[in-house]
C-alpha positions, 0 to 999 in steps of 0.5 A: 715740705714737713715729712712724718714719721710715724711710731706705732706698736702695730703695722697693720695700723700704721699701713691704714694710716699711710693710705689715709694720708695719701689720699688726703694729702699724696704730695706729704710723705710720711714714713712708719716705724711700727712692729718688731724684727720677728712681726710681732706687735711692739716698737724698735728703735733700730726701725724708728733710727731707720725712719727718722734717717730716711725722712731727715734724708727726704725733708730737703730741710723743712723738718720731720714731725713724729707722732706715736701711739703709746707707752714704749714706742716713746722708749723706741723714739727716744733712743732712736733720736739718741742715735741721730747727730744733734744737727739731724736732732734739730730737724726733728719735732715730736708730738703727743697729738693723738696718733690717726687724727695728729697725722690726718691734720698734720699731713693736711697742714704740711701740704700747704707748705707750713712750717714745722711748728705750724705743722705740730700745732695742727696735729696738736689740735687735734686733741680738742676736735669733737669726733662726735656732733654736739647732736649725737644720739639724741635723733633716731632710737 
């Protein structure tokens, strides 16, 4: 099964996240990456080298998706994927689907037993969901 890792600045946000995708998929496991070695908000690559290595060790050969939130946790990502063998690399898919929601669908997606690439795709599209209903706002007021 496709595992996760998730690269975020705050644990905090990465801990609810976890929690989300355990209840809606338990059986997809996902690991995070977020925060610095003294608990401020920021990103590692010594802890993104550490997700990646406990998810490639997990992914009984299915493959790893990484989906991160913003500005430097792609510095974080990218020289933690600098540290990986290239056959660990080949394992490895990164996303820039929208963090919460890329992982929601992308864990749903990797339950069922999908690919790699149909797992990214999944999170990818959740770029073009609707959070809101066409009939938002226009009822009580």
């Amino acid at each position: 099964m496709v595992v996760l890792v998730l690269v975020a600045h705050s644990p905090v946000l990465l801990d609810g996240l976890a929690a989300m995708i355990a209840q809606t998929a338990p059986a997809v496991r996902a690991w995070r990456a977020g925060g610095t070695s003294g608990g401020a908000l920021g990103t590692s690559a010594p802890a993104v080298e550490a997700a990646f290595r406990a998810a490639l060790a997990a992914d009984a050969g299915s493959g790893v998706l990484c989906l991160l939130d913003l500005g430097s946790a792609a510095l974080a990502l990218e020289l933690a994927l600098e540290a990986l063998e290239p056959a660990e690399r080949a394992r490895v898919a990164v996303t820039e689907a929208p963090l919460v929601e890329g992982a929601i669908l992308a864990a749903v997606e990797a339950a069922s037993g999908a690919t790699l690439t149909a797992v990214r795709a999944r999170a990818e599209a959740a770029r073009d969901e609707p959070k809101l209903p066409a009939d938002f706002g226009r009822g009580a007021g």
